[in-house]
C-alpha positions as CSV (number, residue, x, y, z in Angstrom):
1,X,0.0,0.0,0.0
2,X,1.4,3.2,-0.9
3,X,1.3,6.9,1.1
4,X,0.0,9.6,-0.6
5,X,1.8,12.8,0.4
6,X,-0.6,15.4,2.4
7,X,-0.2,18.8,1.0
8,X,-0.5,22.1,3.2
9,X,-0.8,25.1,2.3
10,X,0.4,27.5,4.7
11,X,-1.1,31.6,4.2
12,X,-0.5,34.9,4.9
13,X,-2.6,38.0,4.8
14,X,0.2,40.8,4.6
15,X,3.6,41.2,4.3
16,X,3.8,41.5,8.3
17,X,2.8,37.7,8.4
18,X,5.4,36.5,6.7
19,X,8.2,35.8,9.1
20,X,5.2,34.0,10.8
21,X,4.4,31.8,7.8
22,X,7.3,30.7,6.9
23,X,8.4,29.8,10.3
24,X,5.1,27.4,10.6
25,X,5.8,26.2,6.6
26,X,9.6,25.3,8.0
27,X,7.7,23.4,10.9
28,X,5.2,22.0,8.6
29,X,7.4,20.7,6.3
30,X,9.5,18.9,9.0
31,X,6.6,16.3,9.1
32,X,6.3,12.7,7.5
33,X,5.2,12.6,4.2
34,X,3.7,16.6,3.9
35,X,4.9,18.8,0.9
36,X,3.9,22.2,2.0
37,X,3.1,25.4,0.0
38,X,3.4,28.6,1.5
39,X,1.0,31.7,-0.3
40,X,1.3,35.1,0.2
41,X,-2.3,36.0,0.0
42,X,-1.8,39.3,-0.7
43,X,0.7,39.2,-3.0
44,X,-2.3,37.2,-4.9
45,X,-3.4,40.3,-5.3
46,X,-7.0,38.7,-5.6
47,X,-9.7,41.1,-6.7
48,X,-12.1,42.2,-4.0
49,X,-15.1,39.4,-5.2
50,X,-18.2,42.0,-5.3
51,X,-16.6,44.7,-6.5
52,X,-14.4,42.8,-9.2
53,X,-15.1,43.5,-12.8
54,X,-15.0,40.3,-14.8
55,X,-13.4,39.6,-17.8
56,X,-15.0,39.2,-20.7
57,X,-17.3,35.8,-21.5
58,X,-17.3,35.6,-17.3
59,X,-14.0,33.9,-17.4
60,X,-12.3,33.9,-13.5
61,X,-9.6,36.9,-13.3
62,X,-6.4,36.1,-14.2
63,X,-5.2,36.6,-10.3
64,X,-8.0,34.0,-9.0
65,X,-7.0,31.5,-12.3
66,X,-3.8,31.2,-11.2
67,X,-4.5,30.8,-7.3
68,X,-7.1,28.5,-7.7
69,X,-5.6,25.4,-8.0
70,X,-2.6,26.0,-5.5
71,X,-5.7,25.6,-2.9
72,X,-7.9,22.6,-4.4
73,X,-4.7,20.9,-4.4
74,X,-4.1,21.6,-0.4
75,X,-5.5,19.0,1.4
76,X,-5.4,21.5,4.8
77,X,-4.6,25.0,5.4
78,X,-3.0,27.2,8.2
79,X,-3.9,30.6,8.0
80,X,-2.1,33.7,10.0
81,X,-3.9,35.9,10.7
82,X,-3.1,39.8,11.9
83,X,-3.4,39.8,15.8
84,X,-4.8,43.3,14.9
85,X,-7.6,41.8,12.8
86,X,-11.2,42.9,13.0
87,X,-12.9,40.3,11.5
88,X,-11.7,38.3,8.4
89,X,-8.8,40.4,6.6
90,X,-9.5,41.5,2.9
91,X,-7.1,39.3,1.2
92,X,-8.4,36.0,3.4
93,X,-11.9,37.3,2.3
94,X,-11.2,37.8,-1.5
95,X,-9.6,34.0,-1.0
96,X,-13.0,32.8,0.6
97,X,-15.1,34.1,-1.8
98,X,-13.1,33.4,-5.1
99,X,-12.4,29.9,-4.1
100,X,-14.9,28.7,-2.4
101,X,-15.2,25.4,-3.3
102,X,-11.6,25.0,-2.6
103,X,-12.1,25.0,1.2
104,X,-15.3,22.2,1.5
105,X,-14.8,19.7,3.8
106,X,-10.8,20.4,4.3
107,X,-9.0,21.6,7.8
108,X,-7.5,24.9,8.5
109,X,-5.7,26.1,11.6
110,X,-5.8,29.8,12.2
111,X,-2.6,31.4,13.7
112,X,-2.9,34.8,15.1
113,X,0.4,36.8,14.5
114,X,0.7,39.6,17.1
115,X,0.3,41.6,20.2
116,X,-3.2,42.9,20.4
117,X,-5.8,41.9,22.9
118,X,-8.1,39.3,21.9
119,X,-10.8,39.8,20.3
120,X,-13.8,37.3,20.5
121,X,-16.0,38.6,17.5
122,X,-13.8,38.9,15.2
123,X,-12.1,35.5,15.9
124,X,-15.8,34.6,15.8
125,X,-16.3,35.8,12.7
126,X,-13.4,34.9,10.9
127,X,-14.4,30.9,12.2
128,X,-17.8,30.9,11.0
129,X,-16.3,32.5,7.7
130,X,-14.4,29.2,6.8
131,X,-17.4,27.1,8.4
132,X,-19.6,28.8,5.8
133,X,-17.1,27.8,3.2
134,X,-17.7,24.1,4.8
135,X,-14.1,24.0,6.2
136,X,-13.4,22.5,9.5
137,X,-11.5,24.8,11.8
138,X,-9.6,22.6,13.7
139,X,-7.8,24.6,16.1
140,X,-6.7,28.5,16.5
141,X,-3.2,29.5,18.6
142,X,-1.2,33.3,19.1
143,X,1.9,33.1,18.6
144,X,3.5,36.2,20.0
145,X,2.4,36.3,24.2
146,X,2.4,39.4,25.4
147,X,6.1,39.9,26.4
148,X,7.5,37.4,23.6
149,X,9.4,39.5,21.0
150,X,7.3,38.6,17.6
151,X,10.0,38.2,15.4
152,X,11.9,35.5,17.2
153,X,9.1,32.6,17.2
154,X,11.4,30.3,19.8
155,X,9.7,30.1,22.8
156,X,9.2,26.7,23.3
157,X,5.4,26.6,24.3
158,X,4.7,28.5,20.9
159,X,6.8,25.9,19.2
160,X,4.8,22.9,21.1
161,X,1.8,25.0,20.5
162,X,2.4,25.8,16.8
163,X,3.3,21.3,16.3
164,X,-0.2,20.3,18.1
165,X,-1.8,22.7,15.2
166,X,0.5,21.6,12.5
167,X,-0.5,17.9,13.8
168,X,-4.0,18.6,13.6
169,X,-4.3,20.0,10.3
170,X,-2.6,16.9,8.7
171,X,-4.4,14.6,10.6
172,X,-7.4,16.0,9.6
173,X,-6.4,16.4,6.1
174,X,-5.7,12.9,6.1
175,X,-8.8,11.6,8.0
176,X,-10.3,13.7,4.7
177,X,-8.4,12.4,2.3
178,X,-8.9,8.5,2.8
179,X,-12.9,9.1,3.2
180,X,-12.8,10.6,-0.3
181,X,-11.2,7.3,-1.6
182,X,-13.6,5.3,-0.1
């Protein structure tokens, strides 16, 4: 019986998140059998979806053609996500609504990058915006505590913290995978 490889993608919403993403890509791509993409969602440069104008014939824009398949290949996602954030970040959004059916039924971890209080309703809302999208969030984390200095990511509990995730989302991408050969 053969393995197939799990694919992540790991995302960013801004050039801030970086640093962040590839830190959990590195992690990611430590694990057994995972091949791990890592998308700068706003370097996508996505179109905002209700105000985009389409091309001609109602073809997808170029921007969402070419993003497209990067995430219906991922089998799970991790997201990071501006501690700042107040409610789902545009280029997260533009990602949600272009390619929706890329998310159905797959995990995604959300990693909140940064030192501002927490805030319930927008983590609320930027859940239920992947649960309308039919995605299972498996699991959120912060990465930066409150005295950690945000561009070192070495303190051991956020590295423990940021493996349980990582863990999570392949599991779950795995659990998906093998119910879809069945």
């Amino acid at each position: 019986m053969t393995h197939r490889v799990t694919r992540i993608s790991v995302m960013t919403s801004g050039t801030a998140d970086l640093v962040v993403g590839d830190w959990l890509a590195r992690r990611a791509g430590r694990l057994r059998a995972v091949d791990v993409d890592f998308i700068d969602l706003e370097a996508a440069r996505l179109p905002d979806h209700g105000m985009a104008a389409w091309p001609a014939e109602g073809a997808q824009p170029s921007a969402v053609h070419d993003l497209a398949p990067w995430l219906t290949d991922a089998d799970g996602f991790v997201v990071v996500l501006p501690g700042s954030t107040h409610g789902v970040p545009r280029p997260v959004r533009n990602a949600l609504d272009w390619c929706t059916s890329a998310w159905a039924g797959k995990p995604v971890a959300l990693v909140r990058h940064g030192h501002a209080a927490h805030d319930a309703l927008a983590a609320h809302e930027v859940r239920s915006a992947f649960r309308d999208r039919e995605a299972s969030v498996v699991g959120a984390v912060n990465v930066c505590g409150p005295q950690a200095e945000c561009a070192e990511h070495r303190l051991a509990d956020q590295d423990i913290s940021a493996d349980r995730l990582l863990g999570d989302v392949v599991a779950g991408a795995r659990r998906t995978v093998a119910a879809s050969v069945l």
